[in-house]
C-alpha positions as CSV (number, residue, x, y, z in Angstrom):
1,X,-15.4,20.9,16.3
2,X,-12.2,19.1,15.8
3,X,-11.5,16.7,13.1
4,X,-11.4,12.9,14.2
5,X,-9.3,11.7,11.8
6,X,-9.8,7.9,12.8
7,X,-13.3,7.9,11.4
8,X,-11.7,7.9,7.8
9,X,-9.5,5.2,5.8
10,X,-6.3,7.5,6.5
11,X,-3.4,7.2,3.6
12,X,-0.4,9.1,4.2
13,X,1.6,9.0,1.0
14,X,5.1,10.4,0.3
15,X,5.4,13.2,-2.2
16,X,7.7,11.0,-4.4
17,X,4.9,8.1,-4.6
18,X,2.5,10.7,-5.6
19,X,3.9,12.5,-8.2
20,X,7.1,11.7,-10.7
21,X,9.9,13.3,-8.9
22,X,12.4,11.0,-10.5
23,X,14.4,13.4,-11.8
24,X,14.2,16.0,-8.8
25,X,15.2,12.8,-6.6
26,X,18.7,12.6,-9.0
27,X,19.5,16.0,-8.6
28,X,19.5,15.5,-4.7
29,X,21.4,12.5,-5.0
30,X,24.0,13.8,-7.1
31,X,24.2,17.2,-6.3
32,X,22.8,17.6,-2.5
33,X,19.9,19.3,-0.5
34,X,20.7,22.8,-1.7
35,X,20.7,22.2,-5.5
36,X,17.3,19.9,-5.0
37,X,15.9,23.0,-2.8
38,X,16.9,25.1,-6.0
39,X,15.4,23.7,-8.7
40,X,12.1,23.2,-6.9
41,X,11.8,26.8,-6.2
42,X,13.0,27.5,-9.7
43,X,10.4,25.8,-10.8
44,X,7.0,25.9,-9.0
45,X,4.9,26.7,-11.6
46,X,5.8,23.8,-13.3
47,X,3.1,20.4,-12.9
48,X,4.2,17.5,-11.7
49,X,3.4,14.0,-13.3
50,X,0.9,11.4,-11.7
51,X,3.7,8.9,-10.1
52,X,3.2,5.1,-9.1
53,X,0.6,5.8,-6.3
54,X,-1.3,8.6,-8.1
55,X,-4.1,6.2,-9.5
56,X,-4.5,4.5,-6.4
57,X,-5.0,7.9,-4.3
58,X,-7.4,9.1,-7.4
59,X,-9.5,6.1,-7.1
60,X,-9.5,6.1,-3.1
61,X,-10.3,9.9,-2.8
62,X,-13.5,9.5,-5.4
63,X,-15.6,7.6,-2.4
64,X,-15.8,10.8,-1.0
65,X,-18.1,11.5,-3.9
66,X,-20.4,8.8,-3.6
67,X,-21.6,9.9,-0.1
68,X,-21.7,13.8,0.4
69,X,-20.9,15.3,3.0
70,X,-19.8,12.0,4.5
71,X,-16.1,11.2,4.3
72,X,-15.0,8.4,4.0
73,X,-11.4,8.8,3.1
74,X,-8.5,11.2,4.0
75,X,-4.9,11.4,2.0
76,X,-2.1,12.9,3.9
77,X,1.3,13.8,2.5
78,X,4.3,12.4,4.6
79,X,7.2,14.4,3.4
80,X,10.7,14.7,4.8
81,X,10.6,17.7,2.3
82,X,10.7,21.7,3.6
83,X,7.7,23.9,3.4
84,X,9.5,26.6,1.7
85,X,9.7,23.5,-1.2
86,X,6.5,22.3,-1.3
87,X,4.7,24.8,-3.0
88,X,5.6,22.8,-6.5
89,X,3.4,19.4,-4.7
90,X,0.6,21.9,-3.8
91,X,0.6,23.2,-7.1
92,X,0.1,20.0,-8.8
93,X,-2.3,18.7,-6.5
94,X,-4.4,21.7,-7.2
95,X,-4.2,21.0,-10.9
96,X,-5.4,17.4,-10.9
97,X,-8.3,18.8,-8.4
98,X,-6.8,15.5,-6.0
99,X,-8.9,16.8,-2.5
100,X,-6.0,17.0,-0.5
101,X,-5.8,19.4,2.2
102,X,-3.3,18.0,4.9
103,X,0.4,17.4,4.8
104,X,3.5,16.7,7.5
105,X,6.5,18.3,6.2
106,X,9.6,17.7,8.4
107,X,12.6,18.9,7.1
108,X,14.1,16.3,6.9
109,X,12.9,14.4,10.3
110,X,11.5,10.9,10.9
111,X,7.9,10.3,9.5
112,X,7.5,7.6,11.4
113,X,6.7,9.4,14.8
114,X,3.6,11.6,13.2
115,X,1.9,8.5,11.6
116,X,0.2,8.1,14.4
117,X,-0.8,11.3,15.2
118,X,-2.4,11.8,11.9
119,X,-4.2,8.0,12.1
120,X,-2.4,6.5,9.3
121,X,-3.8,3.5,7.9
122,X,-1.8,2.8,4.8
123,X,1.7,4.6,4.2
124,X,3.1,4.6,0.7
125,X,6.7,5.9,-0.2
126,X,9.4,5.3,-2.3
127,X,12.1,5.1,0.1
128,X,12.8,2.0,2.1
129,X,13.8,3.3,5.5
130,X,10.7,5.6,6.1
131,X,8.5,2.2,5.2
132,X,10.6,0.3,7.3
133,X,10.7,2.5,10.5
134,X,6.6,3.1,9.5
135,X,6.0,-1.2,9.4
136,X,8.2,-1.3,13.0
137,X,6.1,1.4,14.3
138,X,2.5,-0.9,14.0
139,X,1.5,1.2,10.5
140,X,0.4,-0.9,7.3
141,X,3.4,0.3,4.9
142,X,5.1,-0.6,1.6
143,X,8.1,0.8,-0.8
144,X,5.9,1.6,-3.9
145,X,8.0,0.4,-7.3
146,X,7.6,2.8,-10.1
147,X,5.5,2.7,-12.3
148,X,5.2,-0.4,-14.7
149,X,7.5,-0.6,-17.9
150,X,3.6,-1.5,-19.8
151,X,1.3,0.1,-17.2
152,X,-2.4,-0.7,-17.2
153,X,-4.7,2.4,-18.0
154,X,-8.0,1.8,-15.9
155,X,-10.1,4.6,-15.5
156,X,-12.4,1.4,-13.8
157,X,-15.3,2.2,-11.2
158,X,-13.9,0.4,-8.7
159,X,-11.4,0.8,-6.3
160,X,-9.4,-2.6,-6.8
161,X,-6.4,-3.9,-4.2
162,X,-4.6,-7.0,-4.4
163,X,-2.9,-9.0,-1.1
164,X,0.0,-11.4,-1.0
165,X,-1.1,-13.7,2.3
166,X,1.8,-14.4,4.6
167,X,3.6,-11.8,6.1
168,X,1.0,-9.5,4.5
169,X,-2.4,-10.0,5.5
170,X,-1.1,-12.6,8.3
171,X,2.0,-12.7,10.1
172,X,5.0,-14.2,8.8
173,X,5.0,-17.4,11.2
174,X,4.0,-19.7,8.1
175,X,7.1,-17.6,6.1
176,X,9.5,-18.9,8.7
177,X,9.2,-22.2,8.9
178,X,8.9,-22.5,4.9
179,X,12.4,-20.1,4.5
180,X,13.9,-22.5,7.4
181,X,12.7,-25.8,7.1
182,X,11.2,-26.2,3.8
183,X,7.7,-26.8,1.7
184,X,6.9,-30.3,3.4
185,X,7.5,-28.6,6.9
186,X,5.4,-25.9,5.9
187,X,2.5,-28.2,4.8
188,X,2.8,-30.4,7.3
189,X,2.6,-27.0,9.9
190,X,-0.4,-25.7,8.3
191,X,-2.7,-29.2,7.7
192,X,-1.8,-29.3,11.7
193,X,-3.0,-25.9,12.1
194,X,-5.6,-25.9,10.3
195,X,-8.4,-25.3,12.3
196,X,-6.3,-22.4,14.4
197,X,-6.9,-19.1,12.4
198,X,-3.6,-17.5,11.2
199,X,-1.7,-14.6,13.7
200,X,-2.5,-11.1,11.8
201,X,0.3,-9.3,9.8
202,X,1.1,-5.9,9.3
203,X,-2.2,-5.3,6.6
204,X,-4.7,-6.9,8.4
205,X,-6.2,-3.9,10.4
206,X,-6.3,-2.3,6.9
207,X,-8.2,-5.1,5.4
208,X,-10.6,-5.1,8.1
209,X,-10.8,-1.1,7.6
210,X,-11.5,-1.8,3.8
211,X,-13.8,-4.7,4.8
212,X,-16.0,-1.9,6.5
213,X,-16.3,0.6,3.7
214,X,-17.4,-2.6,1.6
215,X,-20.5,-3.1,4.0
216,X,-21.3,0.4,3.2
217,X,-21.6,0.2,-0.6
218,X,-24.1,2.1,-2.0
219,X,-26.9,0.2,-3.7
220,X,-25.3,0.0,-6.9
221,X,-22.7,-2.4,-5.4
222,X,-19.3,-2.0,-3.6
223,X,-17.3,0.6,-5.1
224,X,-14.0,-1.4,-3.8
225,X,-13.0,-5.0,-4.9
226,X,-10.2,-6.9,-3.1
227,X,-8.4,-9.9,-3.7
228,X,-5.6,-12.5,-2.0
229,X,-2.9,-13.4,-4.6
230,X,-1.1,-16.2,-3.2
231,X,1.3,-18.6,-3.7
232,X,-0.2,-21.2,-1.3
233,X,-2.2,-23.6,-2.4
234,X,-3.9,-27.0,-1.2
235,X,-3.8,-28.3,1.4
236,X,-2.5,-24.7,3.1
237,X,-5.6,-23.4,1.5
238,X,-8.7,-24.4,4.4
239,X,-6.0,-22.2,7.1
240,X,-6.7,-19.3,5.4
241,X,-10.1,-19.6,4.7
242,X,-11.5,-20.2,8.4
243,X,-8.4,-17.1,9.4
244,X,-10.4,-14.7,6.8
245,X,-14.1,-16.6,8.5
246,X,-12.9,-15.7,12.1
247,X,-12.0,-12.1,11.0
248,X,-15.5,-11.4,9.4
249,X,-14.1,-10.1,6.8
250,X,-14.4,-10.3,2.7
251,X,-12.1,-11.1,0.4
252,X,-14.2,-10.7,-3.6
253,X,-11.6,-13.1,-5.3
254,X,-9.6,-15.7,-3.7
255,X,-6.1,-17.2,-6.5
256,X,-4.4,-19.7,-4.9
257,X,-1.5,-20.2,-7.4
258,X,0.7,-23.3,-5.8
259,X,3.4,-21.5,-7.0
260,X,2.7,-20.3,-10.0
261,X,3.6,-16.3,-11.3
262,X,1.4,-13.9,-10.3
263,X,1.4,-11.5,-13.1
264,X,-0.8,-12.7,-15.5
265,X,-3.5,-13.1,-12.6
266,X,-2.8,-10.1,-11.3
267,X,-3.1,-8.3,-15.0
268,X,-6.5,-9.7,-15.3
269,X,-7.5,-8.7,-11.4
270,X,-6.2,-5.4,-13.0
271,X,-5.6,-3.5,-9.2
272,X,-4.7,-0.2,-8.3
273,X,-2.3,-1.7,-6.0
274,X,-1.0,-4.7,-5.2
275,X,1.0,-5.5,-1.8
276,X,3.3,-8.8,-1.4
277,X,6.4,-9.4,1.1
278,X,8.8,-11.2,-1.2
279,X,11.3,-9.3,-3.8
280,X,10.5,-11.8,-6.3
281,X,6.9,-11.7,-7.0
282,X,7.2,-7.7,-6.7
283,X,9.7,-7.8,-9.1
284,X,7.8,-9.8,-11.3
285,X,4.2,-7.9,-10.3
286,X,5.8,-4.5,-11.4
287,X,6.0,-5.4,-14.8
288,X,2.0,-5.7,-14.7
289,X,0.5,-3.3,-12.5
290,X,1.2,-1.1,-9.3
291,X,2.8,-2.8,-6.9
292,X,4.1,-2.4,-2.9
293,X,6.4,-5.0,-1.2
294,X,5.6,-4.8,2.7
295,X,9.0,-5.2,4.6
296,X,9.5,-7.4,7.6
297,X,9.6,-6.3,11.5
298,X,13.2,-5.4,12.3
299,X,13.3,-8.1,14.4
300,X,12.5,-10.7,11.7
301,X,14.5,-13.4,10.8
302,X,12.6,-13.8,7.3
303,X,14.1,-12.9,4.2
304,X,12.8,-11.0,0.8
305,X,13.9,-13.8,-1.7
């Protein structure tokens, strides 16, 4: 019988945000396709680092585990790489015993037009214009930084993800009119709206897909903890609480900072991930723990400031 890969929480990760091909990434930026094909040939037998993503996919993969023979999550990888230079990723993934079976390898083709036919939920890369044309194409995506300058070793139980609000979880609507007409406007917009539940943004069919695996928790408790990191605060708070209360979804902890940074929360939160839309709090973010910035539509007149 066929797969049906929408039954799973889909990830399609690039090779880059799996592993630490920083250096292989230098030689084909310097030196071109040919001497990058080279050297990974030349060097297959040799393991790969865990790179910025690697904890994440650990963690996600392990729920698998908890329920056997019922999956619960799939990791795909989305690679613009050749097959005759892959052997080096499948190597390493067999090494860390990471239960990875499936891979899109274009040679150097679009990803964007296969997310869909392998159900992608979340795409994770290091380079901007595959998570671009992946976010214009409908799929929850963000540009993985690398790894943090202290990272955060936690070999924790649960799965933990971290969400910015607007132009994350919701739309960037709110975004706009804070960028254009400034914080009073924004207020003003949102006590006004307050009662109308917040237009969805690019990770909100992911949240809800989370959401779902959280109902199923085994007895012992949820093995995935989620949280909204965000700069709003009151009185732009009570829009986002009915938005999340119309969804049916759950949120485990709820920061709203006014403004404040968000690394020292989000150290303590202590995710695998964490996913925000502006440059500045990723910035910031990546000196803590693992961290995504979500770029806007095409289309978008909002700005990463």
């Amino acid at each position: 019988m066929p797969v049906d890969l929408s039954q799973y929480l889909v990830v399609g990760i690039s090779s880059r945000a799996l592993f630490d091909l920083s250096y292989e990434d230098e030689i084909f930026r310097t030196q071109g396709l040919a001497a990058y094909a080279d050297h990974q040939l030349e060097n297959e037998q040799y393991i790969l680092k865990p790179g910025a993503a690697f904890p994440l996919v650990k963690a996600l993969l392990s729920l698998n585990a908890l329920s056997p023979g019922s999956r619960q999550t799939e990791v795909v990888i989305m690679s613009r790489n050749a097959a005759e230079t892959s052997l080096r990723i499948f190597n390493s993934i067999d090494y860390y015993g990471l239960d990875i079976t499936r891979a899109a390898l274009t040679g150097g083709a679009a990803l964007a037009p296969y997310l869909q036919a392998f159900r992608v939920d979340l795409f994770l890369s290091l380079y901007e214009d595959d998570v671009q044309a992946a976010i214009d194409a409908g799929v929850a995506s963000a540009l993985v930084y690398e790894k943090p300058t202290d990272p955060i070793e936690t070999e924790i139980q649960q799965i933990r993800i971290a969400f910015d609000g607007d132009a994350v979880l919701f739309s960037d609507e709110s975004e706009r009119i804070y960028q254009e007409q400034g914080l009073e406007a924004f207020v003003a917009h949102e006590k006004e709206n307050a009662r109308q539940p917040l237009p969805e943004g690019p990770f909100a069919k992911l949240l809800r897909a989370i959401s779902s695996l959280q109902n199923q928790g085994c007895s012992q408790g949820s093995p995935i903890r989620t949280a909204l990191v965000t700069a709003r605060s009151s009185p732009a708070h009570e829009r986002v609480i009915r938005t999340l209360r119309e969804w049916g979804v759950r949120l485990d902890e709820t920061f709203f900072l006014g403004g404040m940074p968000k690394g020292e929360v989000l150290k303590a939160f202590r995710p695998h991930i964490y996913f925000d839309d502006q440059t500045v709090h990723c910035d910031h973010a990546a000196q803590f723990v693992p961290t995504g910035r979500v770029p806007y539509l095409t289309r978008s007149t909002v700005t990463h400031e």
